[in-house]
N, C-alpha and C positions, 0 to 999 in steps of 0.2 A: 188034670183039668187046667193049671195054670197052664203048663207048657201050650197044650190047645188052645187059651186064648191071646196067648202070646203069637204064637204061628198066626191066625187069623189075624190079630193089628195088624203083623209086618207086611202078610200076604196084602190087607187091604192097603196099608201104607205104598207100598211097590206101584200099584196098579194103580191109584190116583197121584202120586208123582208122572208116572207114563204118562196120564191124561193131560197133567199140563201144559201148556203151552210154553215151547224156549222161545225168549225172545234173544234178539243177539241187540246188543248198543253198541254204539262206532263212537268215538271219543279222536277230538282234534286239537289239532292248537289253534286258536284264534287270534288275529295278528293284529300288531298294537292298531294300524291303518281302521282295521273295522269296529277298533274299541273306540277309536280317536275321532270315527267319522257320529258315532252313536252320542256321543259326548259334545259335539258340537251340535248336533241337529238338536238333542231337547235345549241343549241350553238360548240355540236362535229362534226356539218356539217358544219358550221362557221370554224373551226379552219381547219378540212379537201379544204375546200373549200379554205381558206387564203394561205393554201398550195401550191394548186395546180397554184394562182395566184400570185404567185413569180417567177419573172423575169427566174431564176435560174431553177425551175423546168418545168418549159414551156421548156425553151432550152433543158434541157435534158430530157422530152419527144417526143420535136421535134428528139431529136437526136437516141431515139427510133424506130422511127417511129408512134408516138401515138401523134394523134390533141391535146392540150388542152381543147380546146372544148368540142372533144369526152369524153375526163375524167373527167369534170366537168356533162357530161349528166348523165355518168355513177353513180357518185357522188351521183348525183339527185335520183337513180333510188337505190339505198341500201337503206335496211331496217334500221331500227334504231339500232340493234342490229349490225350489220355492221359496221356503220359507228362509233359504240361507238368503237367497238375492232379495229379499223383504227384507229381514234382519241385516243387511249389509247398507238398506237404506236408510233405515233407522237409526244405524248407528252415526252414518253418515250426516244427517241433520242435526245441527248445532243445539245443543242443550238451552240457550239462550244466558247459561252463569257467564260463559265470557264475555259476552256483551254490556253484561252489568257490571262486574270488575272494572272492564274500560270505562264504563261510564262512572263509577267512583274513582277511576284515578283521575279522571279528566275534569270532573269536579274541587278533588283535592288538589290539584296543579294553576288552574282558577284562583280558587281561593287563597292556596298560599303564595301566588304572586302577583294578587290583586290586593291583599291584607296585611305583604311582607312588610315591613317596617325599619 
């Protein structure tokens, strides 16, 4: 009786292996170029995106008329070559700290050869 229900599993074992499906997977190497391209693209949607979520330019989209919302969808929706030439602008416009700097040395230079003694 054992051996009979032993035959039966394997028989049934056999015949729903058959039934499966083989799939086959293909395996590559992926080259530093498309890691390096992937890597740059979130991080200039990152910096576009940091933008658009300052306090400063919400208001003055608001004051556009443009949602923030809306321009982060937008955001979402540029190709990568896009958002590089947006994030290239970005980075390109002056933070405004160097302007202050000068404007503190330019005041300390004043004073201390206006006050020298």
């Amino acid at each position: 009786m054992k051996s009979l229900t032993v035959n039966l599993i394997c028989r049934f074992l056999v015949v729903a292996l058959m039934m499966l499906p083989f799939q086959q997977g293909q395996a590559g190497m992926i080259g530093t170029d498309q890691v390096v391209s992937a890597a740059t693209a979130q991080a200039d949607r990152n910096t576009v995106l940091n933008l658009l979520n300052r306090s400063t330019t919400a208001s003055e989209l608001q004051a556009l008329g443009v949602d923030p919302q809306a321009a982060r969808d937008r955001v979402a929706a540029l190709t990568d070559e896009e958002v590089h030439a947006l994030a290239g602008k970005v980075n390109a416009v002056p933070a405004g700290g160097d302007g202050l700097v000068l404007l503190i040395l330019v005041v300390f230079f004043i004073w201390y050869f206006a006050f020298r003694r």
